[in-house]
C-alpha positions in Angstrom: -6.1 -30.5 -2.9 -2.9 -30.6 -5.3 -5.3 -30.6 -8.4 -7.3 -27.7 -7.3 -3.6 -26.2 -6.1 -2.5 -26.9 -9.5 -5.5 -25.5 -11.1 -5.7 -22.3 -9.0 -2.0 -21.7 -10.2 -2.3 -21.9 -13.9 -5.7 -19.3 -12.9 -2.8 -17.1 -11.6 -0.5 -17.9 -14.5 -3.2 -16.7 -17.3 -4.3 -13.8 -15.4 -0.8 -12.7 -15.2 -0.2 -13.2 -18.9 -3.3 -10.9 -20.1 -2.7 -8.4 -17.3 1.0 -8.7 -18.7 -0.3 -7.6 -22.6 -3.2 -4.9 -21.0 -0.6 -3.1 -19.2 1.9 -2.9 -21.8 -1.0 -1.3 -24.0 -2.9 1.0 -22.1 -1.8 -0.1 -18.9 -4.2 -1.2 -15.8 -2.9 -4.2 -15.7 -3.9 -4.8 -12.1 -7.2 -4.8 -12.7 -6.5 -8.2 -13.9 -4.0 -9.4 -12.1 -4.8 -8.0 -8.2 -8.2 -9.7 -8.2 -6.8 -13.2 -9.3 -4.3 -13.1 -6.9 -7.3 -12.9 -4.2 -9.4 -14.9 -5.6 -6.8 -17.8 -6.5 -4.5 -17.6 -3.4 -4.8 -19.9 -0.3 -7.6 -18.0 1.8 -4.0 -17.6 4.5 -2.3 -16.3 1.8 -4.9 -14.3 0.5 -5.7 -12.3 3.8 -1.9 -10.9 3.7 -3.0 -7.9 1.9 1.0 -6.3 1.6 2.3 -9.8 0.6 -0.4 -10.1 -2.1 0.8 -6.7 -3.4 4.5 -7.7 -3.3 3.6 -10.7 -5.1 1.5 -8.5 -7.8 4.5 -6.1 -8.2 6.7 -8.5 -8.5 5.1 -10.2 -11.7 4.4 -6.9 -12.6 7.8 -5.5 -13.2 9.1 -8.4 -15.7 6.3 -7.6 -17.7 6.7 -3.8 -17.4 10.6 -4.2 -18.1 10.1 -5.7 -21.5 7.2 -3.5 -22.1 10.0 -0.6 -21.3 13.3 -2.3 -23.5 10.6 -2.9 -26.8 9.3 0.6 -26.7 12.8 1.9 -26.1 13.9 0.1 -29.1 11.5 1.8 -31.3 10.2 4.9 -29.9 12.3 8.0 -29.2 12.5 8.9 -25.8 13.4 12.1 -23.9 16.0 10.9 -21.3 16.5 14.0 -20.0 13.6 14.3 -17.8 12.2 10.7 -17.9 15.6 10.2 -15.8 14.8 12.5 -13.1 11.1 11.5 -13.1 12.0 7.4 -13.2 14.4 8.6 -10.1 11.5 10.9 -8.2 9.0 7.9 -8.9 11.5 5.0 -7.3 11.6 7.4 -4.2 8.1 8.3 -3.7 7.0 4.3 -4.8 9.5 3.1 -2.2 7.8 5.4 0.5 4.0 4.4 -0.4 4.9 0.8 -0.1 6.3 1.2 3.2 2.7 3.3 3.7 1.0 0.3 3.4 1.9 -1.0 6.4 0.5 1.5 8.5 -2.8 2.4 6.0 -5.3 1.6 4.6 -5.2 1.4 0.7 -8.9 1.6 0.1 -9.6 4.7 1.5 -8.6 5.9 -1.7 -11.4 4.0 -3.8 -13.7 6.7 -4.0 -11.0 9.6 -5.1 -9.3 7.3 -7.5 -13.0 6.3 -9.2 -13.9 9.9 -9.4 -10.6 10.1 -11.2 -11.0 7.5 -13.5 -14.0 8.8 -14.8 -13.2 12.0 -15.4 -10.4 10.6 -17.5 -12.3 8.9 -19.5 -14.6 11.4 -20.3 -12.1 13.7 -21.4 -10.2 10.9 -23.6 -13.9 10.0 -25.2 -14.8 13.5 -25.7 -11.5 14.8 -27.3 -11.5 12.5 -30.0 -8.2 14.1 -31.5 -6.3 13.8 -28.1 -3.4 11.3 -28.8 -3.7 11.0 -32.7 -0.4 13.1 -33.0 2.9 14.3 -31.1 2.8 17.6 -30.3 4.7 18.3 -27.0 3.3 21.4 -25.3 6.4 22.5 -22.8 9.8 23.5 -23.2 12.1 21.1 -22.4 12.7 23.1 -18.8 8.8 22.6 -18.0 8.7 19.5 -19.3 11.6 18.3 -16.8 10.2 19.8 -13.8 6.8 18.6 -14.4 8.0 15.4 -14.9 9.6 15.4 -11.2 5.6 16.5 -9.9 4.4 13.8 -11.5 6.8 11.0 -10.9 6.1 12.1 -7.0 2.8 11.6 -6.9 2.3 8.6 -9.4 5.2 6.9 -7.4 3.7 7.3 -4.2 0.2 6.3 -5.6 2.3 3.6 -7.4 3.1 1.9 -4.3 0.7 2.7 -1.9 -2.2 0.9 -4.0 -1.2 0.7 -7.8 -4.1 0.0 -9.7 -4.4 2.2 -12.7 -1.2 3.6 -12.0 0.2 2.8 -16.1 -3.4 4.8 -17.5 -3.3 7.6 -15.2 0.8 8.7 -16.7 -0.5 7.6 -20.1 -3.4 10.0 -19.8 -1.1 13.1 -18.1 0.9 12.5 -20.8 -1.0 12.9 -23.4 -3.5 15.6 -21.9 -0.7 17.6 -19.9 2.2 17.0 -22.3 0.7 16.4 -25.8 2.4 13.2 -26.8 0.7 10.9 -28.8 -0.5 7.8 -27.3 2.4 5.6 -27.9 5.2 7.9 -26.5 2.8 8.2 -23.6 2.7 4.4 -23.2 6.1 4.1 -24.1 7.5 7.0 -21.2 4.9 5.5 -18.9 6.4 2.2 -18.7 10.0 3.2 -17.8 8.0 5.5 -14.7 6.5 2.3 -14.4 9.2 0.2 -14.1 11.1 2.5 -11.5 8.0 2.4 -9.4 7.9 -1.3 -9.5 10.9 -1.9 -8.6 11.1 0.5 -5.6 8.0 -1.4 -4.7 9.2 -4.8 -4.9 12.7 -3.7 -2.6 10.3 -2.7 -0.1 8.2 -5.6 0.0 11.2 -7.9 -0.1 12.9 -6.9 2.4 10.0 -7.1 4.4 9.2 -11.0 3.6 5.7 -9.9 1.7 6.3 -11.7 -1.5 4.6 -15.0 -1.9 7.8 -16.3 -4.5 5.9 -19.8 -5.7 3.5 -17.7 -6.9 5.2 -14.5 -8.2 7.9 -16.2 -9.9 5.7 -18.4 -12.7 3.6 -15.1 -12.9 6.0 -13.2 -13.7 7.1 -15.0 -16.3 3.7 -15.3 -17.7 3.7 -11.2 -17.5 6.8 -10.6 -19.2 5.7 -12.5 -22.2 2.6 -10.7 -22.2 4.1 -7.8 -21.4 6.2 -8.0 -25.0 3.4 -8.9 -26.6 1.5 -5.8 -25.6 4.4 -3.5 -26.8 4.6 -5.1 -29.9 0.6 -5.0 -30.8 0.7 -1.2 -29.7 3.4 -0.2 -31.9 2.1 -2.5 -34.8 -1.4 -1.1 -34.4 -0.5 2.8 -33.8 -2.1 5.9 -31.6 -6.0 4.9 -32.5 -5.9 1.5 -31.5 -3.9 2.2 -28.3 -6.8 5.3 -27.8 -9.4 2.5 -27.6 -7.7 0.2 -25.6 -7.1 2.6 -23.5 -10.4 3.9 -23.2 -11.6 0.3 -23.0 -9.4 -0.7 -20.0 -10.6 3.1 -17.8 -14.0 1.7 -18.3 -13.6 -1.6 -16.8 -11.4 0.2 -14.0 -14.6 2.8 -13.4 -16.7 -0.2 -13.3 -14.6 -2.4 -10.9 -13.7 0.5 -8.4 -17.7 1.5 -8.7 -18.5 -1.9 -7.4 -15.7 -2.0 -4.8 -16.9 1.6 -3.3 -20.9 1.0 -3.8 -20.6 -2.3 -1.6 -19.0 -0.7 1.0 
């Protein structure tokens, strides 16, 4: 029992560490890291649906803070409405987690794959989507739309989460015209805010599984540095791939999850 204990953990350690680097990138991370939890976690633990989301957001966020300081360090960012948006997003985050409780997170399968896909048909189509900064609002829009969106991603954020960091990468570059990278890098600190809402909400509720989350989320923020780094160092077309890449395997796993039910 130890071995396969011990085994099952360093299965949760990887898995963070990759998810860690994806969701720095493009994000999506949980696609990774939600399923290994379930799959690796004692079947007891594993039936605790809200603790096994604690325990994801909770590894998340190290790796999602890092991801946040790196790009911060060497992308300009537009404080003035990523503030109010990071705030919005901690709000609405705060009150889909406590959501969770009461509903059911996988009634929104089906919306969330129909939204995925057309995502990535529009990202595979508009080849030139991405490949340059060129902010389409004023700096009033911009600020406003910001709020909408931090709303709705936050709730989203911690009501179910998965495919939360490629759905603000994608409105920001298709609604807002930024280039891929200061869409990944303004979509972490959302991120981040919507975390950490998360993880307040599941912690003061006891649904954080802490022997697990804590080596994980060590495991994330390296990978989570990692990621930043590669995206920077490999510019707007390799992030575009990625990206693309990591919607796929989202369409693909919430295609399975909603054509077996």
């Amino acid at each position: 029992m130890a071995i396969t204990e011990l085994g099952n953990g360093a299965g949760l350690v990887l898995a963070a560490g990759v998810a860690g680097v994806v969701d720095a990138v493009a994000g999506g991370g949980g696609l990774i890291q939600l399923p290994a939890l379930f799959l690796f976690l004692p079947p007891a633990d594993a039936a605790v649906v809200a603790a096994v989301l604690g325990t994801n957001k909770l590894s998340s966020i190290c790796g999602t803070g890092l991801a946040a300081a790196h790009y911060g360090r060497r992308v300009p960012l537009e404080w003035s409405w990523l503030a109010p948006a990071a705030v919005t997003a901690f709000g609405f985050s705060f009150l889909g987690a406590l959501s969770v409780m009461f509903l059911r997170p996988t009634l929104l399968r089906p919306v969330v794959l129909g939204l995925l896909v057309a995502v990535a048909l529009y990202t595979f189509l508009r080849r030139d989507v991405g490949e340059r900064h060129a902010p389409r609002m004023t700096a009033g829009q911009e600020r406003w739309w910001s709020v909408v969106v931090g709303a709705g991603i936050g709730f989203y954020d911690g009501f179910f989460g998965p495919g939360t960091g490629s759905f603000l990468i994608f409105i920001f570059v298709g609604a807002f015209g930024f280039d891929f990278i200061a869409a990944s890098a303004s979509a972490k600190v959302i991120n981040l805010a919507t975390n950490l809402a998360a993880v307040v909400c599941f912690a003061a509720n006891g649904q954080i599984f802490y022997r697990f989350a804590l080596p994980m989320a060590a495991a994330n923020a390296l990978g989570g540095l990692a990621g930043a780094r590669l995206a920077i160092l490999k510019g707007n077309r390799f992030v575009r791939s990625f990206f693309l890449v990591v919607a796929v395997a989202l369409i693909v796993r919430f295609g399975w999850d909603v054509w077996r039910r």
